[in-house]
C-alpha angles and dihedrals in degrees: 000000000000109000095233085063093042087050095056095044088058084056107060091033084058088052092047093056095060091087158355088269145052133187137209131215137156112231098194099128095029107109120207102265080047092061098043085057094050092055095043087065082039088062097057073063097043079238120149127214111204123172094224121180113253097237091061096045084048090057099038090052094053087047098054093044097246116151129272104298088166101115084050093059094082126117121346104348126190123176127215119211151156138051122085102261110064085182093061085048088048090057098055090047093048083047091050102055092037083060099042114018094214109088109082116192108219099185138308140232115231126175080329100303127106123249125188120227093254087060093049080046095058090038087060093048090060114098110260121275097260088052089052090043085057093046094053095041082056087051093054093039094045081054103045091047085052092048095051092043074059100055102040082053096058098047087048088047085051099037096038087139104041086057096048104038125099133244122257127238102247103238 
């Protein structure tokens, strides 16, 4: 194999490596101040966006044991990578396109498992993580004030009459 393609191959598995997910799109109608923008509100993610050949991508992929991303390497491909919340990622990339109708999203790589661009589109569409860690801590919280509404009932319900009575003069 040439250097050049061993090089380049490097590359993407380099960029593969930055995290647990990778994204597809094609970038055929994204001009280059339309890309700089992208990877500006990448950025906020510590998400990357790189144009890598297809060939490459095809062999990095294999090499680092990802699925079967054949029917995607077709036409112009970008990947988007990096960062540790692919729904946050999601998000830019759905707000991108709504802006701009240009970025389509062909299928992403998550934990090792494909996933099509209507399910990236309804991951996008979740709260963000912080908003879903304060949901769930509600939850605990709402169950734990109702246990323990429980629990001071039932020893009222027990002890009515150590509560009501009242105190005796000491003697």
């Amino acid at each position: 194999m040439r250097a050049e393609k061993q090089y380049l191959i490097a590359e993407v598995e380099t960029h593969l490596k930055k995290s647990d997910y990778v994204i597809l799109a094609n970038f055929s109608k994204v001009t280059v101040s339309d890309v700089a923008d992208l990877r500006g509100k990448l950025a906020a993610e510590n998400a990357e966006f790189h144009v890598v050949k297809n060939s490459s991508l095809r062999v990095a992929a294999k090499a680092l044991g990802l699925p079967d991303i054949e029917t995607s390497l077709a036409g112009p491909t970008a990947i988007v990578v990096g960062g540790k919340n692919p729904a946050g990622v999601a998000k830019v990339l759905k707000k991108f396109f709504t802006d701009k109708q240009k970025l389509e999203i062909k299928v992403g790589v998550i934990e090792k498992k494909t996933i099509s661009a209507s399910d990236l589109s309804k991951m996008a569409d979740l709260p963000s993580l912080d908003v879903l860690r304060a949901q769930l801590l509600g939850l605990f919280s709402q169950n734990a004030a109702a246990f323990v509404r429980v629990l001071d009932a039932r020893v009222k319900k027990e002890t009515p009459a150590v509560a009501d009575a009242p105190a005796t003069p000491a003697a």
